[in-house]
Structure formats: structure tokens, C-alpha cells
Backbone and ligand atoms as CSV (ligand in chain L), in Angstrom:
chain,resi,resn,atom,element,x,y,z
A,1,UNK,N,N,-19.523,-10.343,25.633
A,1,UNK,CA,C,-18.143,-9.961,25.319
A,1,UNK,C,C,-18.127,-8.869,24.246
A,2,UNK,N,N,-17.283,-7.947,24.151
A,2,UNK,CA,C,-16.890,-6.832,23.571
A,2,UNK,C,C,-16.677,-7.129,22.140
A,3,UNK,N,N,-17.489,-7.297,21.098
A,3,UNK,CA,C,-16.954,-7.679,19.679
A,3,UNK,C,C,-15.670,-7.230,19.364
A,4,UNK,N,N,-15.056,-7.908,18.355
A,4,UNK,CA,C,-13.559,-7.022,17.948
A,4,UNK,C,C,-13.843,-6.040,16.796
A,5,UNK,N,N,-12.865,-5.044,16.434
A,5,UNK,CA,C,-12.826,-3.998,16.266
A,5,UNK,C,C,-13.618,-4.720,14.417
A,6,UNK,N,N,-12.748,-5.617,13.987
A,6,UNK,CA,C,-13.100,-6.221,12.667
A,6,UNK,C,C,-14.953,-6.810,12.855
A,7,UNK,N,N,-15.531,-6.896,13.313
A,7,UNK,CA,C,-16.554,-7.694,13.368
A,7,UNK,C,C,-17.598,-6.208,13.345
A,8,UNK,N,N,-16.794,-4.849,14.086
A,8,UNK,CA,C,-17.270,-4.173,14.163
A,8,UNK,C,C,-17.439,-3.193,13.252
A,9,UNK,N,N,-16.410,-3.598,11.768
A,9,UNK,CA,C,-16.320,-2.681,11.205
A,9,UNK,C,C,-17.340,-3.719,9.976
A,10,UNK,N,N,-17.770,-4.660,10.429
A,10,UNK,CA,C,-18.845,-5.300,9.275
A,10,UNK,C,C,-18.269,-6.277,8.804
A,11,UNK,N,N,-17.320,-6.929,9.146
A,11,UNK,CA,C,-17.081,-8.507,8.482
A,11,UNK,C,C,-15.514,-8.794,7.386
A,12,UNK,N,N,-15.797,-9.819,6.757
A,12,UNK,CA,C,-15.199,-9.704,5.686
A,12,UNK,C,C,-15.489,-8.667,4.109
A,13,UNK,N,N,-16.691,-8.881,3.690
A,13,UNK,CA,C,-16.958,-8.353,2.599
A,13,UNK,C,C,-16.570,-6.729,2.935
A,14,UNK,N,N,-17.179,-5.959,4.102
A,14,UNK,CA,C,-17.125,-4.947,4.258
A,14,UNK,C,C,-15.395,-4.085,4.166
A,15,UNK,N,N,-14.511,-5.027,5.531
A,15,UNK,CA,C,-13.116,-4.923,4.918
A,15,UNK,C,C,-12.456,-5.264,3.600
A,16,UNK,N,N,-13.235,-5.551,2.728
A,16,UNK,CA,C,-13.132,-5.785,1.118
A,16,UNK,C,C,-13.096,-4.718,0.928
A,17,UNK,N,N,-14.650,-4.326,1.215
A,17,UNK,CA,C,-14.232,-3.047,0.117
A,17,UNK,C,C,-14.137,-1.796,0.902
A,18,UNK,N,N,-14.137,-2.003,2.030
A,18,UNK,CA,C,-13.301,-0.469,2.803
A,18,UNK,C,C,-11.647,-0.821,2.171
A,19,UNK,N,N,-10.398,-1.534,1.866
A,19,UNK,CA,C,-9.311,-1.705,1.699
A,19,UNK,C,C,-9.639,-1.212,-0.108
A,20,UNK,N,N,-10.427,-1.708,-0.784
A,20,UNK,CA,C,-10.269,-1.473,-1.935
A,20,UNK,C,C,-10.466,0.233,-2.660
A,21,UNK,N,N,-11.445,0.755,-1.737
A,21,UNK,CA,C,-11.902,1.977,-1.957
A,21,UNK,C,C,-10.778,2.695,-0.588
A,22,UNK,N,N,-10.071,2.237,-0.128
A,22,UNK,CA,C,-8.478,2.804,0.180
A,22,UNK,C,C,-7.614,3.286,-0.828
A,23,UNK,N,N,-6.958,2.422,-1.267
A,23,UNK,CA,C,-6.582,2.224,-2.383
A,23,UNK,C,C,-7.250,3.232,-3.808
A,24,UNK,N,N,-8.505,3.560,-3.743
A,24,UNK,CA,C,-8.656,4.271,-4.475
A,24,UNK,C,C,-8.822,5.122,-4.446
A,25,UNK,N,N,-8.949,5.538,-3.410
A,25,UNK,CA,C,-8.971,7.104,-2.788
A,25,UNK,C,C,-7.372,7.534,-2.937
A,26,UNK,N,N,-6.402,6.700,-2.358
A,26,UNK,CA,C,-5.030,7.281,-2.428
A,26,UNK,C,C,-4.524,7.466,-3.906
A,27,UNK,N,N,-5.123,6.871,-5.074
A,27,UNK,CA,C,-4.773,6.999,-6.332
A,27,UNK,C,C,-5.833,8.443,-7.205
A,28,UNK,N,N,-6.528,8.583,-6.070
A,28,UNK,CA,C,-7.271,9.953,-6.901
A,28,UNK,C,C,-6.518,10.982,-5.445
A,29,UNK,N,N,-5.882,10.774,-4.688
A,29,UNK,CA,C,-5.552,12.097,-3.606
A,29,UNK,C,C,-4.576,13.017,-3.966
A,30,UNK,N,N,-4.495,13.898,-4.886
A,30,UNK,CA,C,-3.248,14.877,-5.404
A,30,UNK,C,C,-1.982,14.832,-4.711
A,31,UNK,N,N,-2.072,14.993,-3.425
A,31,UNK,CA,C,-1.311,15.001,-2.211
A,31,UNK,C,C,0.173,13.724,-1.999
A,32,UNK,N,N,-0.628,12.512,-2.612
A,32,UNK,CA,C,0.042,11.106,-2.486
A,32,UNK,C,C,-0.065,10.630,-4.143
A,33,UNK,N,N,-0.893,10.845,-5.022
A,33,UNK,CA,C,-1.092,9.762,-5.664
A,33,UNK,C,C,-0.403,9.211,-6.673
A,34,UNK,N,N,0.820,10.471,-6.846
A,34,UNK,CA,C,2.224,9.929,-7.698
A,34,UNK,C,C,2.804,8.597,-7.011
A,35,UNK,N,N,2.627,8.354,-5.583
A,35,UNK,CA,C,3.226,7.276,-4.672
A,35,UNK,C,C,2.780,5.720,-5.149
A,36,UNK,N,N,1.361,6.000,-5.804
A,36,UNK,CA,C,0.593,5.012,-6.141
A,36,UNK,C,C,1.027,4.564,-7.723
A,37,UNK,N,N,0.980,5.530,-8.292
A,37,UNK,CA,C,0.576,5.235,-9.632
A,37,UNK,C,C,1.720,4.531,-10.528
A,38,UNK,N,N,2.657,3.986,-9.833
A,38,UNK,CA,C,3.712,3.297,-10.121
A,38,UNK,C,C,3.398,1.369,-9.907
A,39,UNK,N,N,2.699,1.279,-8.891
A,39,UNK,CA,C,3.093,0.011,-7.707
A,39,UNK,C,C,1.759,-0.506,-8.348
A,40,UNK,N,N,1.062,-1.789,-8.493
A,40,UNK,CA,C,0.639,-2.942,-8.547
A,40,UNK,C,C,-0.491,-2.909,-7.476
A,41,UNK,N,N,-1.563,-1.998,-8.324
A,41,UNK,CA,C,-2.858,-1.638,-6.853
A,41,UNK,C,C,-3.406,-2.559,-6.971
A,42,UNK,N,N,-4.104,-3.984,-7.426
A,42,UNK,CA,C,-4.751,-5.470,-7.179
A,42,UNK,C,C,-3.693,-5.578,-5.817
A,43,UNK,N,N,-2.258,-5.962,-6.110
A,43,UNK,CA,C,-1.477,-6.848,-5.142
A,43,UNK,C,C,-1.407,-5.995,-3.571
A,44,UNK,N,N,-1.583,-4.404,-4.164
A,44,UNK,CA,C,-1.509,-3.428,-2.448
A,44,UNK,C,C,-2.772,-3.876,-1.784
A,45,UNK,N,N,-4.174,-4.022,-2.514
A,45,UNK,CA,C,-5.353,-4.271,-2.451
A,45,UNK,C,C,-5.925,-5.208,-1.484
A,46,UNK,N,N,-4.828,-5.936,-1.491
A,46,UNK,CA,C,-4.756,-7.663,-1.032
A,46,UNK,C,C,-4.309,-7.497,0.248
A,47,UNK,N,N,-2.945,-6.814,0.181
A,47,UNK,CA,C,-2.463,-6.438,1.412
A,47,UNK,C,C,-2.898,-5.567,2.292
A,48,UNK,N,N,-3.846,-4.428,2.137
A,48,UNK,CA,C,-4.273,-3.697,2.653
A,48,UNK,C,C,-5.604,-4.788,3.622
A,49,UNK,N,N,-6.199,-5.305,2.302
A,49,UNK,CA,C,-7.304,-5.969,3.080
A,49,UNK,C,C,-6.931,-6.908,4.311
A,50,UNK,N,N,-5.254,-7.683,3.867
A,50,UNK,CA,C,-5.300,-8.566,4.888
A,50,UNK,C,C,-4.711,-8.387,5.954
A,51,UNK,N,N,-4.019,-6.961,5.946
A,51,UNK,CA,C,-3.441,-6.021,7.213
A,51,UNK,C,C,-4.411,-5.744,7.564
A,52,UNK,N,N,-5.456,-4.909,7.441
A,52,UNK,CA,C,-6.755,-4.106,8.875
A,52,UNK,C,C,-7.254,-5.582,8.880
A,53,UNK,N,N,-7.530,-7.025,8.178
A,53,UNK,CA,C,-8.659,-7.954,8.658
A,53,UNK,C,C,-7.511,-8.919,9.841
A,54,UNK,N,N,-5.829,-9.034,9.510
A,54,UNK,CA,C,-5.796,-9.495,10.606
A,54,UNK,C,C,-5.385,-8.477,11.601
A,55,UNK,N,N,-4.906,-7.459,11.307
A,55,UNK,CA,C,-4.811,-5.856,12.602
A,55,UNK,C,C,-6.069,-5.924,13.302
A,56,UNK,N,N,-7.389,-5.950,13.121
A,56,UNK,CA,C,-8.388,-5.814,13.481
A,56,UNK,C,C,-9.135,-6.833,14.942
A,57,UNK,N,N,-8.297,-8.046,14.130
A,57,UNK,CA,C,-9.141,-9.118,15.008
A,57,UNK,C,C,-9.725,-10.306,13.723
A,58,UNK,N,N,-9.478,-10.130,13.027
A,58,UNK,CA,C,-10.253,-11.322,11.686
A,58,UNK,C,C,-9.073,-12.165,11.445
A,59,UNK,N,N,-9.917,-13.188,10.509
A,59,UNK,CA,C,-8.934,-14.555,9.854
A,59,UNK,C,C,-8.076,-14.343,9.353
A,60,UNK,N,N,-7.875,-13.124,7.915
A,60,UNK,CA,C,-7.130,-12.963,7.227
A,60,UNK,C,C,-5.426,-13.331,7.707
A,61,UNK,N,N,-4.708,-13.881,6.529
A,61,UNK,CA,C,-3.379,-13.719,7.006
A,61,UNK,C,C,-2.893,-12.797,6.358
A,62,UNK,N,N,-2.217,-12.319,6.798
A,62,UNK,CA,C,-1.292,-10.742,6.200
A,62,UNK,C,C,0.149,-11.392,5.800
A,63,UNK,N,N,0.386,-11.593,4.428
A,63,UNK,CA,C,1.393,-11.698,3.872
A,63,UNK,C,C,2.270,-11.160,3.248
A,64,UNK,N,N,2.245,-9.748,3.749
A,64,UNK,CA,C,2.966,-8.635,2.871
A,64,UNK,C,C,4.437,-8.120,3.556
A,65,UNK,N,N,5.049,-7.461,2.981
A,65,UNK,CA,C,6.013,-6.924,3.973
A,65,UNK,C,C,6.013,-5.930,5.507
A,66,UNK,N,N,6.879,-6.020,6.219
A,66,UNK,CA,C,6.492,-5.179,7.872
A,66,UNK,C,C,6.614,-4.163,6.770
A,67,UNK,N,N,6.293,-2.907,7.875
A,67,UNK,CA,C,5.790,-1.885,7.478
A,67,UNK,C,C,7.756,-1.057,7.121
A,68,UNK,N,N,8.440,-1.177,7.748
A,68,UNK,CA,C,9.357,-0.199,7.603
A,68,UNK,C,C,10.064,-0.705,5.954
A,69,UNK,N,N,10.036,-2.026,6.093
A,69,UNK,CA,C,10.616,-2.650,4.677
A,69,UNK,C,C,8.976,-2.126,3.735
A,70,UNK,N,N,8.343,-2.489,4.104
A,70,UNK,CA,C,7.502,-1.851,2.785
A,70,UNK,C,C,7.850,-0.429,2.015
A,71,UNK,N,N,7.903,0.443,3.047
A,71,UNK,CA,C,8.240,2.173,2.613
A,71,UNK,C,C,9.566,2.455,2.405
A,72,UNK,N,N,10.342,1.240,2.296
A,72,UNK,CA,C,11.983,1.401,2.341
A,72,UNK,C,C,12.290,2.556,1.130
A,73,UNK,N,N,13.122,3.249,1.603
A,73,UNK,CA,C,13.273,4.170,0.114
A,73,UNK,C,C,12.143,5.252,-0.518
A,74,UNK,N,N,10.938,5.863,0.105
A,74,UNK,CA,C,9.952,6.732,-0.307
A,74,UNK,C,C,10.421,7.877,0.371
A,75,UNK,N,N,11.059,7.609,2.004
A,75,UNK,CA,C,11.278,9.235,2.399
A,75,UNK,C,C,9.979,9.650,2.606
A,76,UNK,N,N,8.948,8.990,3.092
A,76,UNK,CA,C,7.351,9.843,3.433
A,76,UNK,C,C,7.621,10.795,4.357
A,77,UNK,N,N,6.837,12.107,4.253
A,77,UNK,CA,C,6.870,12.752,5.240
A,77,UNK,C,C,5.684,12.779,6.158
A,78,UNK,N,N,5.347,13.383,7.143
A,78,UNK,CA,C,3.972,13.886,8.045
A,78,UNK,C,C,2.889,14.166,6.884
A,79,UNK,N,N,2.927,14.870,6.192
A,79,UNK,CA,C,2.117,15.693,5.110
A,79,UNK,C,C,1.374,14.534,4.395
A,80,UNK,N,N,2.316,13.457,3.942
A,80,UNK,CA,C,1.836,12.345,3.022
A,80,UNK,C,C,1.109,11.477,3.925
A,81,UNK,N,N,1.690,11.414,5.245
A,81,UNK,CA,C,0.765,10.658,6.339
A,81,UNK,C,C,-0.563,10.947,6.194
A,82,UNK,N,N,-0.707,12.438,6.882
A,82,UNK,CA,C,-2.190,12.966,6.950
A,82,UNK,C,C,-2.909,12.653,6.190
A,83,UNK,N,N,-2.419,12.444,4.923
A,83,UNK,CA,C,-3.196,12.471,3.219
A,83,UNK,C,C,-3.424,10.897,3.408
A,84,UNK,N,N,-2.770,10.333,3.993
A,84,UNK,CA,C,-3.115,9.065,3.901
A,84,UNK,C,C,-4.294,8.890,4.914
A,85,UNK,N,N,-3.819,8.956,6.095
A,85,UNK,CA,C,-4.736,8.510,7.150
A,85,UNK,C,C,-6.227,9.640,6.695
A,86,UNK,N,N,-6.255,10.678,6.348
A,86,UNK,CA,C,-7.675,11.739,6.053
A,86,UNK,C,C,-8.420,10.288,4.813
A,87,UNK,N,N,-7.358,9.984,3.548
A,87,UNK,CA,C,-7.955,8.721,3.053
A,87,UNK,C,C,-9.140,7.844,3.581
A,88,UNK,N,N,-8.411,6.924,4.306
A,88,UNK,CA,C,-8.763,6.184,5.430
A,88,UNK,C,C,-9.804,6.476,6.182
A,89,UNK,N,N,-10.519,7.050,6.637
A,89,UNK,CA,C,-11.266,7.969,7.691
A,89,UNK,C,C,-12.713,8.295,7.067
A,90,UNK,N,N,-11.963,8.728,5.569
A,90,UNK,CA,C,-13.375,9.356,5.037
A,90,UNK,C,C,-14.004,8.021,3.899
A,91,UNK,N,N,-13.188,6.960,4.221
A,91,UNK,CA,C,-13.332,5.710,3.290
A,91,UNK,C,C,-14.530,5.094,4.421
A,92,UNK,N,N,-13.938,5.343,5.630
A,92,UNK,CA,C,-14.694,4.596,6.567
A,92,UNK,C,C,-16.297,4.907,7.055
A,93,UNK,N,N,-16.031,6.397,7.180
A,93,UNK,CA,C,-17.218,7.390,6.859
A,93,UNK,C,C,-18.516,7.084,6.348
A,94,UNK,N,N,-17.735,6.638,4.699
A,94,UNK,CA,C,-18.518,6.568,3.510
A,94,UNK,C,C,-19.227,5.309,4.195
A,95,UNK,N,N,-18.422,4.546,4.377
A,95,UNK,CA,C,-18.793,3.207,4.609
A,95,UNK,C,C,-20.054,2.744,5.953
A,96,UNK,N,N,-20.278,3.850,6.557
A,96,UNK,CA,C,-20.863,4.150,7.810
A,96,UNK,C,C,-20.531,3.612,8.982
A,97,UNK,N,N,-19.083,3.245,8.894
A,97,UNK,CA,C,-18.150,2.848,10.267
A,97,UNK,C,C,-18.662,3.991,11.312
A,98,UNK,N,N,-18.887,3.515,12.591
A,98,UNK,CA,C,-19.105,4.421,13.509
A,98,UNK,C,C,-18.101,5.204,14.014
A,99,UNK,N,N,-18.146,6.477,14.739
A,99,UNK,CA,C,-16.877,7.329,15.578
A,99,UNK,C,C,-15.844,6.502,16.260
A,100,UNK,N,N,-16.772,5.681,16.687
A,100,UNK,CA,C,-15.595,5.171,17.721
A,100,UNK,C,C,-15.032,4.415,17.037
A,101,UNK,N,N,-15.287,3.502,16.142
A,101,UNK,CA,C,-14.570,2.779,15.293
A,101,UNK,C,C,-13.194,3.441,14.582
A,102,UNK,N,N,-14.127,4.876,13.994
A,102,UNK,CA,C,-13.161,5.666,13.509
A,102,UNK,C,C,-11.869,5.859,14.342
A,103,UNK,N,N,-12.281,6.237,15.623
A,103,UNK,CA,C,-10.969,6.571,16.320
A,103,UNK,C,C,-10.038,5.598,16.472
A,104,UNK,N,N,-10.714,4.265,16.699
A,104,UNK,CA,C,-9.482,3.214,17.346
A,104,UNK,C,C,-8.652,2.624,15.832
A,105,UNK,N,N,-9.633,3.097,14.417
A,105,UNK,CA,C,-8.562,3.161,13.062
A,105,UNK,C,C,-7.301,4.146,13.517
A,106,UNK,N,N,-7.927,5.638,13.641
A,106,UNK,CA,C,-7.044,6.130,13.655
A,106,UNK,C,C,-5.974,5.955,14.376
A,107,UNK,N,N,-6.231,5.671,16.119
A,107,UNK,CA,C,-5.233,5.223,17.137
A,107,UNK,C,C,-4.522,4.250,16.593
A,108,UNK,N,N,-4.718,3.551,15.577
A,108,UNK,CA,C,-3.200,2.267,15.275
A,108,UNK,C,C,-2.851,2.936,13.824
A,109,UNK,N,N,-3.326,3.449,13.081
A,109,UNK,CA,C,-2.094,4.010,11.812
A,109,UNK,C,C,-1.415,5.148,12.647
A,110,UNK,N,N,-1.992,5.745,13.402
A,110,UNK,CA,C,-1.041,6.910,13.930
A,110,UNK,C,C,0.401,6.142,14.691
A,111,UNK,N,N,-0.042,4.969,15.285
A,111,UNK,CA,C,1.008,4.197,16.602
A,111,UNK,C,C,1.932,3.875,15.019
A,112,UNK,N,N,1.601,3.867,14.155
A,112,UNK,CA,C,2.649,2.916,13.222
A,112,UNK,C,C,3.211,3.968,12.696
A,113,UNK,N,N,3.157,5.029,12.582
A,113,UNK,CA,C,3.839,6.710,12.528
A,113,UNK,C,C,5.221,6.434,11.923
A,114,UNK,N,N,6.193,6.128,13.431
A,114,UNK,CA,C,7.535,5.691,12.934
A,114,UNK,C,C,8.225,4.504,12.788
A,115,UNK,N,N,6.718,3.785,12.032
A,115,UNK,CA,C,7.196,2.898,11.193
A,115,UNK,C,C,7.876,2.643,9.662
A,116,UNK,N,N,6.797,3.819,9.080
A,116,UNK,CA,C,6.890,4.357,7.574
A,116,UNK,C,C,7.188,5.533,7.516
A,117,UNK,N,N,7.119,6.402,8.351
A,117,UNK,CA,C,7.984,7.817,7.787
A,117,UNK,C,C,9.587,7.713,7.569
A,118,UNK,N,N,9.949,8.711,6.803
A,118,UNK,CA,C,11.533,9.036,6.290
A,118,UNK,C,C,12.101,7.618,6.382
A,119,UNK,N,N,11.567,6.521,5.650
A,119,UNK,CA,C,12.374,5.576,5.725
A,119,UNK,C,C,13.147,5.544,4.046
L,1,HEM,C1,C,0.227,4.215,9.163
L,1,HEM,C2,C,0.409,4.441,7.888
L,1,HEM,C3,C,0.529,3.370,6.835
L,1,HEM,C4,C,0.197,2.054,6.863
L,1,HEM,C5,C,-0.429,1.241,7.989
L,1,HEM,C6,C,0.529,1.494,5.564
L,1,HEM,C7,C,0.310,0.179,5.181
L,1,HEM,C8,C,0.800,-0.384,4.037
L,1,HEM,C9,C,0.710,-1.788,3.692
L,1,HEM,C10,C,0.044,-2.870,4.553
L,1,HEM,C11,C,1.330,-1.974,2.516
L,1,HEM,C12,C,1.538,-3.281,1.752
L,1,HEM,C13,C,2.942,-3.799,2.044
L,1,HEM,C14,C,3.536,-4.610,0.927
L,1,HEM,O1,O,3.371,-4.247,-0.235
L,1,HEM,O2,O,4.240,-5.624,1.222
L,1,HEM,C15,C,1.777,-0.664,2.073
L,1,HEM,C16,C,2.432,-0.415,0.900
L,1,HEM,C17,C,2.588,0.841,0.375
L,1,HEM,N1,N,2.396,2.036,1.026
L,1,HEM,FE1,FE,1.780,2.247,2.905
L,1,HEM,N2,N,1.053,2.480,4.782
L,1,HEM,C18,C,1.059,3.647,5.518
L,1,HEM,C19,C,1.457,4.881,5.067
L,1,HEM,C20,C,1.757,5.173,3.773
L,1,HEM,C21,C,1.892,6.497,3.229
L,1,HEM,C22,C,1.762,7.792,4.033
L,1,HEM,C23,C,2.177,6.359,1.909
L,1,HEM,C24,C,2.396,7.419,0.850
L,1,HEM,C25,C,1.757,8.538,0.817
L,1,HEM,C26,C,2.229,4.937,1.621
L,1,HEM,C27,C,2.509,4.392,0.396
L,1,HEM,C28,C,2.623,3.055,0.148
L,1,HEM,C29,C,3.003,2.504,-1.156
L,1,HEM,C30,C,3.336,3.301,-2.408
L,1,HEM,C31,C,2.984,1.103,-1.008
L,1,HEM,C32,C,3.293,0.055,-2.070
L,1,HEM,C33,C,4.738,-0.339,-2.014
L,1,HEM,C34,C,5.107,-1.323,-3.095
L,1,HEM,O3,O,4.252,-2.041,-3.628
L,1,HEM,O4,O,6.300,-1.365,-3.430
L,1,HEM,N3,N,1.971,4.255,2.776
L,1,HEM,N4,N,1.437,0.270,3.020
């Protein structure tokens, strides 16, 4: 059987610290990181991890807000997207997530597009 995408990206520990070194990439990204430097990065930390571990296929429960109530009120545009998802990508990179892995990340933050923009 076809492992899931989480098993594939290395487990729990690994979605640890791919979500944590998210998170820190978006607080050093010029582009976004005024977005950050307000909000409670332990508690985003948490949520990040337990959005891709249960998005993925893992145990985690994701207890955070849907996505459109999360960004309620930021007004993100495309621009802040890219900066986000380029984040993401090169977190995974680092991490030695494979291509294809890479892509099917990218294929679901992109599907969630108009979830969080101009909200
Ligand atoms: C597909 C794209 C995105 C996904 C999947 C995503 C995912 C998430 C998740 C899971 C949370 C935690 C929700 C919660 O706190 O209850 C969150 C919060 C947040 N996101 Fe996003 N996000 C995306 C795009 C962006 C972009 C482009 C920005 C800004 C450049 C952004 C800025 C934030 C901020 C500042 C928070 C914290 C909100 C708060 O604590 O009040 N997000 N996001």
C-alpha cells in the first residue's frame, strides 16, 4: 500500500520540526514577517504542526481555527501567499522531503488559496 503523504514526510518528530522551522522562516521573511511578529509563535507552532500531521494522514488533532476565521481581518494578498508557500518548500527542502512530496505540499496550500486570501 501507498504510504501517506505524513509517513512520507518522516513521522512525527520530523513534522515537528518541519512546522517549527515554518514558523521561523515566516518570522525572518521581509515579505510577511510584520504578519508574525505580533501573534503567539509557540501557540501558531502547535497549530501548524497539527494541521500538515492531521492534513497529511497522521494522529495529530488539529485544534485551531478553519482557515478563513483564522485570517479574518489580514486582507492577505497573492504576494504574501507566495512568501508563504516559497517558506514552506524551502523548509521542506532543507529537511530533505523529496519532489514529489514537495509537490503534493504544494497542491493543498495552493487548493486552500481562497480560503485565506482578502479575508
Ligand atoms: C495556504 C496558505 C495558508 C495556510 C494553510 C495557513 C495555515 C494557518 C494555520 C493552520 C494557522 C493557525 C490557525 C489558528 O491560529 O487557529 C494560521 C494562522 C496564521 N496565519 Fe496562516 N496559513 C496560510 C497562509 C497565510 C499567509 C499567506 C499569511 C501571511 C503572510 C498567514 C498568516 C497567518 C497568521 C499571522 C496567523 C496567526 C493568526 C493568529 O494567531 O491570530 N497565513 N495559518
Amino acid at each position: 500500500m501507498t504510504k501517506s503523504l505524513y509517513e512520507r514526510l518522516g513521522g512525527a518528530p520530523k513534522v515537528a520540526a518541519i512546522a517549527r522551522d515554518i514558523v521561523q522562516a515566516h518570522l525572518a521573511n521581509p515579505l510577511i514577517k510584520t504578519r508574525f511578529e505580533i501573534i503567539d509563535s509557540a501557540k501558531l507552532e502547535t497549530n501548524v504542526r497539527t494541521f500538515i500531521g492531521m492534513g497529511t494522514g497522521g494522529p495529530e488533532t488539529y485544534e485551531g481555527r478553519d482557515m478563513p476565521t483564522a485570517h479574518k481581518g489580514m486582507n492577505l494578498n497573492e504576494r504574501e501567499l507566495v512568501a508563504a508557500i516559497d517558506d514552506v518548500l524551502k523548509v521542506l527542502d532543507k529537511h530533505g522531503v523529496g519532489e514529489g512530496e514537495r509537490r503534493e505540499m504544494l497542491a493543498i496550500l495552493y487548493s486552500l488559496k481562497d480560503e485565506v486570501l482578502f479575508k
